[in-house]
N, C-alpha and C positions, 0 to 999 in steps of 0.2 A: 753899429754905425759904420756907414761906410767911408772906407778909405778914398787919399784923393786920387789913386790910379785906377780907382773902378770910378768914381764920378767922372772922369777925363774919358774913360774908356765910351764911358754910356752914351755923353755929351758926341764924343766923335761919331758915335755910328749914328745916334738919332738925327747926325748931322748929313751924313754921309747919305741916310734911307731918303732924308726929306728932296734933298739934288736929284735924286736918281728920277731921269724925265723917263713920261711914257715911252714905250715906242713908236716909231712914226708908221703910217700908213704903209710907206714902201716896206718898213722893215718888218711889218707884219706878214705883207705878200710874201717876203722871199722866206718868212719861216715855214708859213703854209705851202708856196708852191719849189722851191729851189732848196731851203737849205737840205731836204734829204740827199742829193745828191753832192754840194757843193759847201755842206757844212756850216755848221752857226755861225764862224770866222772868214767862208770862203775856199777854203784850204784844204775839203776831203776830198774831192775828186774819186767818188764813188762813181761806179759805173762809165768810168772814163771822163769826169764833169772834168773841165779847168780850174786849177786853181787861179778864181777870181781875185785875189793880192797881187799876181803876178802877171796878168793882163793887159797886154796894151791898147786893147779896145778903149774908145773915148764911146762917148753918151749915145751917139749916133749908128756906132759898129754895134752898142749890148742893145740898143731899141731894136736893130734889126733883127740880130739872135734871138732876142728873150717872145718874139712877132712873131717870127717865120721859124725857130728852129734850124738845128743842121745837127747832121750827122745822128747821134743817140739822143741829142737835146731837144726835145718834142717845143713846138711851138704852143704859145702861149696867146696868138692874138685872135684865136676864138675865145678862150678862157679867159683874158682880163681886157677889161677898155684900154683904150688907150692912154687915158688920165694913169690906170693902174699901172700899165706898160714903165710908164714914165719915173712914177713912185720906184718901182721896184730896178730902177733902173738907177735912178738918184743915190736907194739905199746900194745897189753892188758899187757903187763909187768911191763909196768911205771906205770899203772893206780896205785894208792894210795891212 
C-alpha cells in the first residue's frame, strides 16, 4: 500500500502535467526559426545573437529586426507572414 508522501507526490505532478498549457504559435516559431541562435530562454547569443532578456527593443524595434534582419540576423519577412512576424514577436517579449 501506499504511503501518504507518494500519493501527495503523485496528486502534485498529475497536477502540475494537467496546467502545463500548449505552446503558443509564436513560441513555436521562435523554437523552429530563432532559438538555435538565441536559445530556449533567449540568453545564448550564438553566433553573435542578443540576449533577448536583456533588450530594449519594444514590439515595434523586434517586428522590424525579426522583417528585415541586420547585421548576422537574416531576415525573416520572406519566411514568415506577417500575422507569424507578430506571434514570434509577442513570444521574444515574455522572455525574462
Amino acid at each position: 500500500m501506499m504511503d501518504y508522501k507518494k500519493v501527495m507526490l503523485l496528486l502534485v505532478s498529475a497536477a502540475g502535467a494537467a496546467q502545463a498549457a500548449p505552446p503558443t504559435p509564436g513560441q513555436l516559431l521562435y523554437q523552429k526559426n530563432c532559438q538555435r541562435c538565441h536559445g530556449k530562454d533567449g540568453r545564448l547569443g550564438l553566433n553573435g545573437a542578443h540576449d533577448l532578456t536583456k533588450s530594449n527593443l519594444n514590439a515595434f524595434g523586434r517586428t522590424y529586426l525579426v522583417t528585415s534582419g541586420m547585421g548576422k540576423m537574416p531576415a525573416f519577412g520572406k519566411v514568415l507572414t506577417p500575422a507569424q512576424v507578430q506571434q514570434v514577436v509577442a513570444y521574444s517579449l515574455t522572455l525574462k
